[in-house]
DOTIDREN-23165 format. One record per atom (N, C-alpha, C): residue number from 1; atom name; x, y, z. Coordinates in nm, 4 decimals, always signed. Example, Ala and Ser with C-alpha at 12.3 -4.5 7.8 and 13.67 -1.06 7.14 Angstrom:
BEGIN
REC num atomo     east    north       up
REC   1     N  +1.3190  -0.5690  +0.7800
REC   1    CA  +1.2300  -0.4500  +0.7800
REC   1     C  +1.3200  -0.3300  +0.7800
REC   2     N  +1.2850  -0.2250  +0.7080
REC   2    CA  +1.3670  -0.1060  +0.7140
REC   2     C  +1.2900  +0.0030  +0.7870
END
This chain:
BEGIN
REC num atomo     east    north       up
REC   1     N +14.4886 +10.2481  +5.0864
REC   1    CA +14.3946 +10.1669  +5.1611
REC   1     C +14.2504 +10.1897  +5.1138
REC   2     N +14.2294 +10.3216  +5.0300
REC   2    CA +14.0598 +10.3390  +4.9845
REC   2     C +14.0711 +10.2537  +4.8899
REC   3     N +14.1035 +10.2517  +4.8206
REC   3    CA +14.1301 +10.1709  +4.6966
REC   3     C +14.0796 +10.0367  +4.7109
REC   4     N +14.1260  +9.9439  +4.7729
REC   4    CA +14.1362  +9.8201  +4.7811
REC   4     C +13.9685  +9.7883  +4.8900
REC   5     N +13.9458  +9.8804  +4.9666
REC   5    CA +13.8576  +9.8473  +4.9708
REC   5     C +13.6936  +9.8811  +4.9299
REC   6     N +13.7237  +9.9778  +4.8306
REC   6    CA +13.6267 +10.0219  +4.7219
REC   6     C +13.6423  +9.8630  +4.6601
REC   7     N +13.7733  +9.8379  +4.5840
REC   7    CA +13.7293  +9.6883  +4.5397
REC   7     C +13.6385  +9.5730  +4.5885
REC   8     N +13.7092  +9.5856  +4.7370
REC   8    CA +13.6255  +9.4655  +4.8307
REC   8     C +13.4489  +9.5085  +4.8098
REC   9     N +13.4199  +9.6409  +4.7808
REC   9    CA +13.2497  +9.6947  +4.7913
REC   9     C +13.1837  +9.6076  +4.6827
REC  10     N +13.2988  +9.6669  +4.5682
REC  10    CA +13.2897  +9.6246  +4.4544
REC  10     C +13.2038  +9.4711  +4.4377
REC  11     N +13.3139  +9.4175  +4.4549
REC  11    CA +13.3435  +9.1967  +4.4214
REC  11     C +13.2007  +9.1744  +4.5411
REC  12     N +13.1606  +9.2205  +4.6416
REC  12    CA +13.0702  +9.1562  +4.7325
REC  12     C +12.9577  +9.2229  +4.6913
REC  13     N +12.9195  +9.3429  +4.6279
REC  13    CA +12.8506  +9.3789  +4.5381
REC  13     C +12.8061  +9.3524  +4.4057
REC  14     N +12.8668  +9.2760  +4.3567
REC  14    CA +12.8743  +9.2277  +4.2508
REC  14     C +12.7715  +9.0473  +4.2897
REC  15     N +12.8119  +9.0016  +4.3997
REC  15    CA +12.7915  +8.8669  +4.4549
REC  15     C +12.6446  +8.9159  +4.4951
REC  16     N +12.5977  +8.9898  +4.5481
REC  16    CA +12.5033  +9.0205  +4.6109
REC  16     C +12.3884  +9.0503  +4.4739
REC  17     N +12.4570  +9.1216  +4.3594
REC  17    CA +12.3556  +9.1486  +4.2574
REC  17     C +12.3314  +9.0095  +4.1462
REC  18     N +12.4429  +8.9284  +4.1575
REC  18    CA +12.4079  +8.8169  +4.1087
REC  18     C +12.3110  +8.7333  +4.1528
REC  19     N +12.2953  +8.6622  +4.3043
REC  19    CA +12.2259  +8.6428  +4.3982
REC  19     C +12.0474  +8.7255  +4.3814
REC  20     N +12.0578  +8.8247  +4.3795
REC  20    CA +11.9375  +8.9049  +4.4003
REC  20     C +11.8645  +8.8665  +4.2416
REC  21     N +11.9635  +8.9110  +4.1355
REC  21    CA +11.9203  +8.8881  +4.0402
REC  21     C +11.8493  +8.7564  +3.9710
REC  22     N +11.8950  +8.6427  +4.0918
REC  22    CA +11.8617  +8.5071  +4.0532
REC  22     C +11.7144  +8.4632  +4.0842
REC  23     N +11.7437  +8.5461  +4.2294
REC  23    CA +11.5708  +8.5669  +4.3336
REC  23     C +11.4638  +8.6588  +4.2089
REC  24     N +11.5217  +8.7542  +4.1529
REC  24    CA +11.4123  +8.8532  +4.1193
REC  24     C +11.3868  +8.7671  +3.9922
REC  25     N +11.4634  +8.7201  +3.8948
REC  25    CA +11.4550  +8.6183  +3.7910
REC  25     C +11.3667  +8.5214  +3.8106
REC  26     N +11.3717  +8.4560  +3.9308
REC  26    CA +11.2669  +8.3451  +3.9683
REC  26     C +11.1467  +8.3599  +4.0004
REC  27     N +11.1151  +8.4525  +4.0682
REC  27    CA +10.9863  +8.5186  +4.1547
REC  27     C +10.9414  +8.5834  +3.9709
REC  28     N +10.9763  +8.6647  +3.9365
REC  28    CA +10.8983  +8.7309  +3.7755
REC  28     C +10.8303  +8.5955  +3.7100
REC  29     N +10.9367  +8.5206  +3.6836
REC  29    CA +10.9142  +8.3829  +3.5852
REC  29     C +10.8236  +8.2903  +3.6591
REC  30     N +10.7994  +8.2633  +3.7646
REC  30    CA +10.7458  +8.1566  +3.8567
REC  30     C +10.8051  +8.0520  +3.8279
REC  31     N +10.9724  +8.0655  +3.7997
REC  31    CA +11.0329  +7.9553  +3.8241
REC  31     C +11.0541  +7.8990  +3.9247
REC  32     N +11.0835  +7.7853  +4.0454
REC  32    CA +11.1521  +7.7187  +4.1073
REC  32     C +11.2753  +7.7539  +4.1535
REC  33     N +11.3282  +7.7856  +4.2561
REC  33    CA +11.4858  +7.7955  +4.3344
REC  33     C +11.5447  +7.6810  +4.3287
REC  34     N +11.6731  +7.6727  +4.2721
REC  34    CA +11.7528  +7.5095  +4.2975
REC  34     C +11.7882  +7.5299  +4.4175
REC  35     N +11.7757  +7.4357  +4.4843
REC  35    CA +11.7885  +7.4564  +4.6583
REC  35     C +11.8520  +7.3050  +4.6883
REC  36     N +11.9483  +7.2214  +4.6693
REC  36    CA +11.9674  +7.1077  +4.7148
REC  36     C +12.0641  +7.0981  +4.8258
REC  37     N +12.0468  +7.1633  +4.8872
REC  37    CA +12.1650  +7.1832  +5.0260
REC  37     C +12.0972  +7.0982  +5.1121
REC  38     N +12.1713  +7.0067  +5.2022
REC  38    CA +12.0900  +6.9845  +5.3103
REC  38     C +12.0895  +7.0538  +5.3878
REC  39     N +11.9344  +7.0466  +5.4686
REC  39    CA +11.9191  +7.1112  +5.6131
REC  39     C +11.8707  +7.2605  +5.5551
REC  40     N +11.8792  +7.3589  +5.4444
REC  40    CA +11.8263  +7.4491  +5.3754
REC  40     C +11.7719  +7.4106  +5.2538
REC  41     N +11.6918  +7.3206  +5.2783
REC  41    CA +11.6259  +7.3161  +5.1256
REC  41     C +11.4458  +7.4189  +5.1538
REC  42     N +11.4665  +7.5396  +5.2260
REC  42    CA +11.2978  +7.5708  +5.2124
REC  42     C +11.2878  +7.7084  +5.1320
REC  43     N +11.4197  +7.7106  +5.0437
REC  43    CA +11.4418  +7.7966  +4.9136
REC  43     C +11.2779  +7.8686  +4.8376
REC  44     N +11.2307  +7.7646  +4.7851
REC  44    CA +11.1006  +7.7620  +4.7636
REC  44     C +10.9626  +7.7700  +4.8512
REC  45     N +10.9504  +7.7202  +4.9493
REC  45    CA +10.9204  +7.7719  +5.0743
REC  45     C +10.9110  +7.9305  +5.1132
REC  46     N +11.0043  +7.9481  +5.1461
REC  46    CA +11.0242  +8.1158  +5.1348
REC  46     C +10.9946  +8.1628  +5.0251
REC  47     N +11.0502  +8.1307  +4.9261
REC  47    CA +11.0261  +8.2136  +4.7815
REC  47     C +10.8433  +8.2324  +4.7615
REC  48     N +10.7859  +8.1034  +4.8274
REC  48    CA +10.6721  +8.1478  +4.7770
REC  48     C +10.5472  +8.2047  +4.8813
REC  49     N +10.6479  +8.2420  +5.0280
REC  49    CA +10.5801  +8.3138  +5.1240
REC  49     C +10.5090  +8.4731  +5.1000
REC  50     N +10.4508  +8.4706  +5.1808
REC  50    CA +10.3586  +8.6452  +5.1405
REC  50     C +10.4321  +8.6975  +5.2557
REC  51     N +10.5341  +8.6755  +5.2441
REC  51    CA +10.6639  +8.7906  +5.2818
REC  51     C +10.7715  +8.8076  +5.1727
REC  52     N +10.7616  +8.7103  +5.0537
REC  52    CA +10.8789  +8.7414  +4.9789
REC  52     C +10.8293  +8.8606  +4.8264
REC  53     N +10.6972  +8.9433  +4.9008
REC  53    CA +10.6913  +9.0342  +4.7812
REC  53     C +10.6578  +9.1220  +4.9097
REC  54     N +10.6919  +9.2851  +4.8571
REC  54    CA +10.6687  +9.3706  +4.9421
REC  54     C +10.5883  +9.4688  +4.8429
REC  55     N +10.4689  +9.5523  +4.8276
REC  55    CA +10.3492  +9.5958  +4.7744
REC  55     C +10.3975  +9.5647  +4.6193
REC  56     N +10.3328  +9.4233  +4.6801
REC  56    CA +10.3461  +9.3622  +4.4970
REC  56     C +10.5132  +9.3047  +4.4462
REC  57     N +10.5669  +9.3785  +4.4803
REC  57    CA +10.7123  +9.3362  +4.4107
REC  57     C +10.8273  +9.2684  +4.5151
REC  58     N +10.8101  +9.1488  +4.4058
REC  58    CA +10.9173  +9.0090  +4.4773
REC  58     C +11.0392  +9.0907  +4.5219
REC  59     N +11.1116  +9.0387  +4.6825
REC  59    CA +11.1791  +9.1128  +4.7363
REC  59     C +11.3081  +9.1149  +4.6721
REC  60     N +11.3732  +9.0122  +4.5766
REC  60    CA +11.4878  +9.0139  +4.4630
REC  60     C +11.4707  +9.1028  +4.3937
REC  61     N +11.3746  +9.2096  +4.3958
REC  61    CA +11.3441  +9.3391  +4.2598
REC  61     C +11.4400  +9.4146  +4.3720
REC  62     N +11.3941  +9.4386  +4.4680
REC  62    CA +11.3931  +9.4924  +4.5669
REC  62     C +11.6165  +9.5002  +4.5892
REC  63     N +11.6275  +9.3867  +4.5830
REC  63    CA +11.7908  +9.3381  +4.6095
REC  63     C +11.8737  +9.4212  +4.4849
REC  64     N +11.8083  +9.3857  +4.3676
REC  64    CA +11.9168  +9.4258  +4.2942
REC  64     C +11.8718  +9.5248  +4.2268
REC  65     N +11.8234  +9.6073  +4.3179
REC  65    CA +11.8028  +9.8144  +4.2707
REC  65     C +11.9165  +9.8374  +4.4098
REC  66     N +11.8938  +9.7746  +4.5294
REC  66    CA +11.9792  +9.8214  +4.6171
REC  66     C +12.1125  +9.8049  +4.5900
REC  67     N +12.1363  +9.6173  +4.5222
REC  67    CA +12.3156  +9.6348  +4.5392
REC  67     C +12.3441  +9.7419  +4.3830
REC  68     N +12.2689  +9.7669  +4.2615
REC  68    CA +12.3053  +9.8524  +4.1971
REC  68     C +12.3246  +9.9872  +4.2107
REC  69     N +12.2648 +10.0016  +4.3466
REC  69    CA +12.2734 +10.1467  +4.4090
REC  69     C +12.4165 +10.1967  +4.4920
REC  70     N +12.4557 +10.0193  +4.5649
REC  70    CA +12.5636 +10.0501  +4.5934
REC  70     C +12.7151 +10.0417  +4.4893
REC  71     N +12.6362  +9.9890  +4.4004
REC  71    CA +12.7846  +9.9558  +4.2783
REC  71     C +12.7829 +10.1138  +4.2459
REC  72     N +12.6669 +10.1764  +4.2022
REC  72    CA +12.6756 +10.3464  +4.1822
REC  72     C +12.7527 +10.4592  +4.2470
REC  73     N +12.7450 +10.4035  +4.3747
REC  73    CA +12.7622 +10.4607  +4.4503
REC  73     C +12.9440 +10.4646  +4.4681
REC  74     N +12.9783 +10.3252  +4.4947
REC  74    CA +13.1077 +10.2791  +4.5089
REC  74     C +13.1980 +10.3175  +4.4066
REC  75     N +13.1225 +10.3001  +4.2700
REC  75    CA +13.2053 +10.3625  +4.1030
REC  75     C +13.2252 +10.4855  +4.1291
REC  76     N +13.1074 +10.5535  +4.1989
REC  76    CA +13.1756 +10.7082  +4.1946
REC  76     C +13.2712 +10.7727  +4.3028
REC  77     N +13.2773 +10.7022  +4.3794
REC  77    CA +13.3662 +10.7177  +4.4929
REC  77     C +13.5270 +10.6881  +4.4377
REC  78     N +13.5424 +10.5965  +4.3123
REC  78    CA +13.6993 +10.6020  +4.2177
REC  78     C +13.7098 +10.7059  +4.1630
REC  79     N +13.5915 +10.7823  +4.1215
REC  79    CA +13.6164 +10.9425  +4.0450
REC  79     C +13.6468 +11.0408  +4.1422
REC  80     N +13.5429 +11.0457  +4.2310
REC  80    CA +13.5723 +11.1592  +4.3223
REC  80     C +13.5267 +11.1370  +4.4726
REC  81     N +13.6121 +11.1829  +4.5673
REC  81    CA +13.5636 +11.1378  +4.6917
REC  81     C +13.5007 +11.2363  +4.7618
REC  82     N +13.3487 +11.2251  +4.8341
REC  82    CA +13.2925 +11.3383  +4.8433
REC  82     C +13.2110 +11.2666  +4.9861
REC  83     N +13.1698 +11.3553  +5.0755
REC  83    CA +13.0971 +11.3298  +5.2150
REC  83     C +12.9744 +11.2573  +5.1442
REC  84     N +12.8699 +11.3319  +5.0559
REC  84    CA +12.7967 +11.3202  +5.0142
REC  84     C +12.7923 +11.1461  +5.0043
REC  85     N +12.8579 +11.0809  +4.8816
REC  85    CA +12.8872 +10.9726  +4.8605
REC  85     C +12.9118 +10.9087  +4.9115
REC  86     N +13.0095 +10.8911  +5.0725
REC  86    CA +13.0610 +10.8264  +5.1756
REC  86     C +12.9278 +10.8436  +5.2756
REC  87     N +12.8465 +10.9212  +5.2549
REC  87    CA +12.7498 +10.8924  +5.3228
REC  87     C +12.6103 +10.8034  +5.2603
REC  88     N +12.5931 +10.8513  +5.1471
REC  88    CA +12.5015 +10.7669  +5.0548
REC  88     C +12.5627 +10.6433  +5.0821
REC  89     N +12.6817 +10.5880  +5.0117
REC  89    CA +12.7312 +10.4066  +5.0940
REC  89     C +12.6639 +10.3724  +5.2427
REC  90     N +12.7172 +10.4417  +5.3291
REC  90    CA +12.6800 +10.4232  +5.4393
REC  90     C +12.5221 +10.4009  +5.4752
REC  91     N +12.5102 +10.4593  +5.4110
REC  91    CA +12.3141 +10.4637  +5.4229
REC  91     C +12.2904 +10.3400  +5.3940
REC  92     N +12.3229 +10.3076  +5.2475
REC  92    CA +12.2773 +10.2202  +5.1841
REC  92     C +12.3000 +10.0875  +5.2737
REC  93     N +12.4274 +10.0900  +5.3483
REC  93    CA +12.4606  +9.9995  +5.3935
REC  93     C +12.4081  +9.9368  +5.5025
REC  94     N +12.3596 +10.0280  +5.5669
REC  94    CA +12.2710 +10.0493  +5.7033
REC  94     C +12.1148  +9.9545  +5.6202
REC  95     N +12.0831 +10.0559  +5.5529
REC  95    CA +11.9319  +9.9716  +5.4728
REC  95     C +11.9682  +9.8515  +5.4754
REC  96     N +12.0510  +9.7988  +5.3729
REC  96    CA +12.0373  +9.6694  +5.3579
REC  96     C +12.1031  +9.5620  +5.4659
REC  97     N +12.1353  +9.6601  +5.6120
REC  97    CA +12.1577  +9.5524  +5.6839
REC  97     C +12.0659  +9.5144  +5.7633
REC  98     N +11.9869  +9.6515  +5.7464
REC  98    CA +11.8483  +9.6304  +5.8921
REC  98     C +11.7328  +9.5236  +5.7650
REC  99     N +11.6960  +9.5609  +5.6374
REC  99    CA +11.6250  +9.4958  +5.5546
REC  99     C +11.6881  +9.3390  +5.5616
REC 100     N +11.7608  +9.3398  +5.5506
REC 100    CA +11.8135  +9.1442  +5.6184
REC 100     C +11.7828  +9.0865  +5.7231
REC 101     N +11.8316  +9.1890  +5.8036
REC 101    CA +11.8134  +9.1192  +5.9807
REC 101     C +11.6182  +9.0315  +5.9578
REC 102     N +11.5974  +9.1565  +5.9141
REC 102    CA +11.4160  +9.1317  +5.9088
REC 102     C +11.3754  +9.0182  +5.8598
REC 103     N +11.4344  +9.0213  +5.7084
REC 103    CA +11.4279  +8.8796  +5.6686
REC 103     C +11.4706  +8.7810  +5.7169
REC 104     N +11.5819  +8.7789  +5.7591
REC 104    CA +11.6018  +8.6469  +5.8073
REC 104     C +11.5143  +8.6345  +5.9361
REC 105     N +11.5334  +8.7179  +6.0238
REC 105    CA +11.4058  +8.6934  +6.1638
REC 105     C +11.3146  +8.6239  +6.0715
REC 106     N +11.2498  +8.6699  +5.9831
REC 106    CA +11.0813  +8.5974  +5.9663
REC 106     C +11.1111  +8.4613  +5.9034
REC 107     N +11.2494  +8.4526  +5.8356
REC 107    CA +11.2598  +8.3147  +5.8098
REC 107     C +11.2662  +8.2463  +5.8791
REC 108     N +11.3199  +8.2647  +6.0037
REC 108    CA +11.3625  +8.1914  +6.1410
REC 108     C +11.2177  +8.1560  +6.2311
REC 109     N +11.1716  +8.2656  +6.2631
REC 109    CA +11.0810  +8.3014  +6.3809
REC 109     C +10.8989  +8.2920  +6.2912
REC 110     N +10.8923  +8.3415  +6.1450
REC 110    CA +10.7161  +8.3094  +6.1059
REC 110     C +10.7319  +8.1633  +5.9826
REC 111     N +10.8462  +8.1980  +5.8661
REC 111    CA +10.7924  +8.1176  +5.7684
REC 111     C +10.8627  +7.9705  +5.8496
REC 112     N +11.0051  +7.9964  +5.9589
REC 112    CA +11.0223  +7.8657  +5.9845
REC 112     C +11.1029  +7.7880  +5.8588
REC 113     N +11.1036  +7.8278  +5.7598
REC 113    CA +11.1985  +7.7931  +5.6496
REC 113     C +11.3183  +7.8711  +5.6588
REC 114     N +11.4397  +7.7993  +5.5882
REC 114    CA +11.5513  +7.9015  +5.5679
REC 114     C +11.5984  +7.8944  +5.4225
REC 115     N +11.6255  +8.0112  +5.3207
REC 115    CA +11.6474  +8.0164  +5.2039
REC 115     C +11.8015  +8.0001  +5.1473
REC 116     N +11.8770  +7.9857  +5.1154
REC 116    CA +12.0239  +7.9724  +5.1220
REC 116     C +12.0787  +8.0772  +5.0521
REC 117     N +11.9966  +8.1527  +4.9366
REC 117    CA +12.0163  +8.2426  +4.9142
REC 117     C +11.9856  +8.4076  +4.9432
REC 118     N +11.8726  +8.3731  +5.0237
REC 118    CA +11.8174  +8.4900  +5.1290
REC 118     C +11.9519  +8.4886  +5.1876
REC 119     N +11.9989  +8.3606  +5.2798
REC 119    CA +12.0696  +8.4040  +5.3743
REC 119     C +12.1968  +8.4365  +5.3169
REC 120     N +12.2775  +8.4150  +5.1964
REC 120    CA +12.3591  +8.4437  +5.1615
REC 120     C +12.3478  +8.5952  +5.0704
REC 121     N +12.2189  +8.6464  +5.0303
REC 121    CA +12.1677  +8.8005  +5.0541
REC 121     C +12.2291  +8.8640  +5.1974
REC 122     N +12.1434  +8.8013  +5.2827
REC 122    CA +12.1949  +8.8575  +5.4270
REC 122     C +12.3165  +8.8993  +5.4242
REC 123     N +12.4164  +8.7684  +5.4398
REC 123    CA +12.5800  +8.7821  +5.4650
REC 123     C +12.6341  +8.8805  +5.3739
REC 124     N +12.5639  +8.8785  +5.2533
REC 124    CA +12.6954  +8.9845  +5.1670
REC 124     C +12.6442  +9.1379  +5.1836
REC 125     N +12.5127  +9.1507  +5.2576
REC 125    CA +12.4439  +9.3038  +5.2749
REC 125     C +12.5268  +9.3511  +5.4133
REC 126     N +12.5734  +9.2267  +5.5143
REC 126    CA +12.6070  +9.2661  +5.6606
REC 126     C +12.7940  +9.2726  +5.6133
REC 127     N +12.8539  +9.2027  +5.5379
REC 127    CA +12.9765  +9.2457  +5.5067
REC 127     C +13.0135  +9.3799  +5.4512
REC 128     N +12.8740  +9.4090  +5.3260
REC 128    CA +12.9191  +9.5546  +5.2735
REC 128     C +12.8555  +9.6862  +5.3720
REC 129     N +12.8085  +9.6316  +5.4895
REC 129    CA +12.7540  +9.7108  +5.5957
REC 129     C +12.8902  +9.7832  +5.6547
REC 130     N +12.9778  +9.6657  +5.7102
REC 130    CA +13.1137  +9.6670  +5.7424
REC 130     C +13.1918  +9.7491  +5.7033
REC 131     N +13.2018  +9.6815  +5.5475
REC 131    CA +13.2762  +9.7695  +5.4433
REC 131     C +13.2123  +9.9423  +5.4582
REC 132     N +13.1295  +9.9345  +5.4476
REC 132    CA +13.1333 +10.1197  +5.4138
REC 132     C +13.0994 +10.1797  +5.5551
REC 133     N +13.1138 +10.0999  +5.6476
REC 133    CA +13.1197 +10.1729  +5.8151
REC 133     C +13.2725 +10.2094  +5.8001
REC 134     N +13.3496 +10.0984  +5.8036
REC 134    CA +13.4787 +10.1556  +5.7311
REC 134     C +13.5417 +10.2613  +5.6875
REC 135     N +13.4884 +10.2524  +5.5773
REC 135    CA +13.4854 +10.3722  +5.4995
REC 135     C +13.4748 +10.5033  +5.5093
REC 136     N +13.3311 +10.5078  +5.5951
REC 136    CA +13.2815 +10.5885  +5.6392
REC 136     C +13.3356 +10.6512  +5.7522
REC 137     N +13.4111 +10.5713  +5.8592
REC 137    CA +13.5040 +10.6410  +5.9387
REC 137     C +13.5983 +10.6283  +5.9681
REC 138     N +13.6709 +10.6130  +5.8345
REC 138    CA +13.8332 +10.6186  +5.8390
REC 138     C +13.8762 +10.7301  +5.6621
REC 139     N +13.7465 +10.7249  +5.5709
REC 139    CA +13.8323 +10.8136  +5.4641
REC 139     C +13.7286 +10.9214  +5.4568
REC 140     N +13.5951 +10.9498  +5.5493
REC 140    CA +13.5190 +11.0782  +5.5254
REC 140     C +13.5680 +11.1787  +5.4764
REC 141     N +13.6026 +11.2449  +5.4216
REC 141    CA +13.6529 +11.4073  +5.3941
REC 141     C +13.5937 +11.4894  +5.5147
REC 142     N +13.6435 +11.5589  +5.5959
REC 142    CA +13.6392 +11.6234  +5.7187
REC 142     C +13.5054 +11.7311  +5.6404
REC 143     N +13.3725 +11.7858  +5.7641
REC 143    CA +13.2979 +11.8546  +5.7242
REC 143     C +13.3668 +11.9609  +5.7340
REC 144     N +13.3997 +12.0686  +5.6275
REC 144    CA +13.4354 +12.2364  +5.6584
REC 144     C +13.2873 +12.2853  +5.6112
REC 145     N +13.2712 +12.3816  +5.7038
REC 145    CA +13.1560 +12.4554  +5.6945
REC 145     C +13.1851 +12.5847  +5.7723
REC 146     N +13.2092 +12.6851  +5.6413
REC 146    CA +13.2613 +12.8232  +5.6840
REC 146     C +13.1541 +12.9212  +5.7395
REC 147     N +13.1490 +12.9526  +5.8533
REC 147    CA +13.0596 +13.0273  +5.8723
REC 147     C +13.0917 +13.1924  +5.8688
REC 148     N +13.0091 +13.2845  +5.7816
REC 148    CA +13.0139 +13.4181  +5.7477
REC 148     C +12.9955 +13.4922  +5.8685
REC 149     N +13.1313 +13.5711  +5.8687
REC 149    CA +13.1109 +13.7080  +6.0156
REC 149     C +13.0598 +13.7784  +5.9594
REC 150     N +12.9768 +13.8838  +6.0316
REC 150    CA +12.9225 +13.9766  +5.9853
REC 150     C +13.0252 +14.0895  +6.0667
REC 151     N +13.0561 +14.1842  +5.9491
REC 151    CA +13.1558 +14.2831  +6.0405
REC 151     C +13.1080 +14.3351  +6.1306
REC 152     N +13.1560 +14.3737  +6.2405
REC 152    CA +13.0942 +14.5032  +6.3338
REC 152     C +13.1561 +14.5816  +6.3315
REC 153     N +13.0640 +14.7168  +6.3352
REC 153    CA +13.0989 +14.8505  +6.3472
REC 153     C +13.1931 +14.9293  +6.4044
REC 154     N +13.2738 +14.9993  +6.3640
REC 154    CA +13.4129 +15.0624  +6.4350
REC 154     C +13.3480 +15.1117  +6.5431
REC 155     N +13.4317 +15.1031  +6.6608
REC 155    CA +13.3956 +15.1479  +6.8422
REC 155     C +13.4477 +15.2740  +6.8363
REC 156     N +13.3707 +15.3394  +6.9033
REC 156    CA +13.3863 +15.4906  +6.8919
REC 156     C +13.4723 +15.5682  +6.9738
END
């Protein structure tokens, strides 16, 4: 059962760094977002809000250091399974679910635009949230933490 869903981290990690990578590609270049969806076309809109860079750097820089952090993270969890690592996922996962919520609030509630790929950022950060809550408490490696007696003295 770890297995398969290290994969699932994997494939929605993978979706998420493609995605991010498209945002951080566009925002560097001052290219344009293809956005032809109806009812979400404010792709560009957002993209070019003074919320979509955080001190200086477009928030897609931002996306795909995180989902590469979790592909790091997830690869090493096929070598060896360690608290350490099941907790680093977890972290990560937590970040990028509270760093979404945010975004999307301000898309909703200040810029009033919605991005299709922000929000599909969102969805694949709140699935691999899932995924390594999962993870996290169903294959943890149990904490052992031996604590040293100190002998005491023969009773007289």
């Amino acid at each position: 059962m770890l297995r398969p869903l290290l994969v699932f981290v994997l494939t929605f990690t993978f979706l998420g760094l493609a995605d991010s990578w498209y945002l951080a590609q566009s925002a560097l270049t001052d290219t344009a977002l293809t956005c032809n969806i109806a009812g979400l076309s404010g792709c560009n809109v957002v993209a070019q809000s003074a919320y979509s860079h955080l001190f200086g750097i477009p928030l897609g820089v931002y996306g795909v250091v995180f989902y590469a952090l979790v592909f790091v993270c997830t690869a090493l969890l096929f070598l060896h399974r360690s608290r350490f690592l099941f907790r680093s996922l977890f972290g990560l996962g937590l970040i990028g679910l509270i760093g979404s919520t945010i975004f999307v609030a301000l898309q909703i509630f200040v810029i009033q635009a919605l991005c299709i790929y922000c929000l599909a950022s969102g969805a694949i950060s709140f699935v691999i949230f899932l995924l390594t809550t999962l993870l996290w408490t169903r294959f943890t490696p149990p904490n052992v933490v031996s604590i040293p007696t100190i002998p005491l003295p023969p009773e007289a």
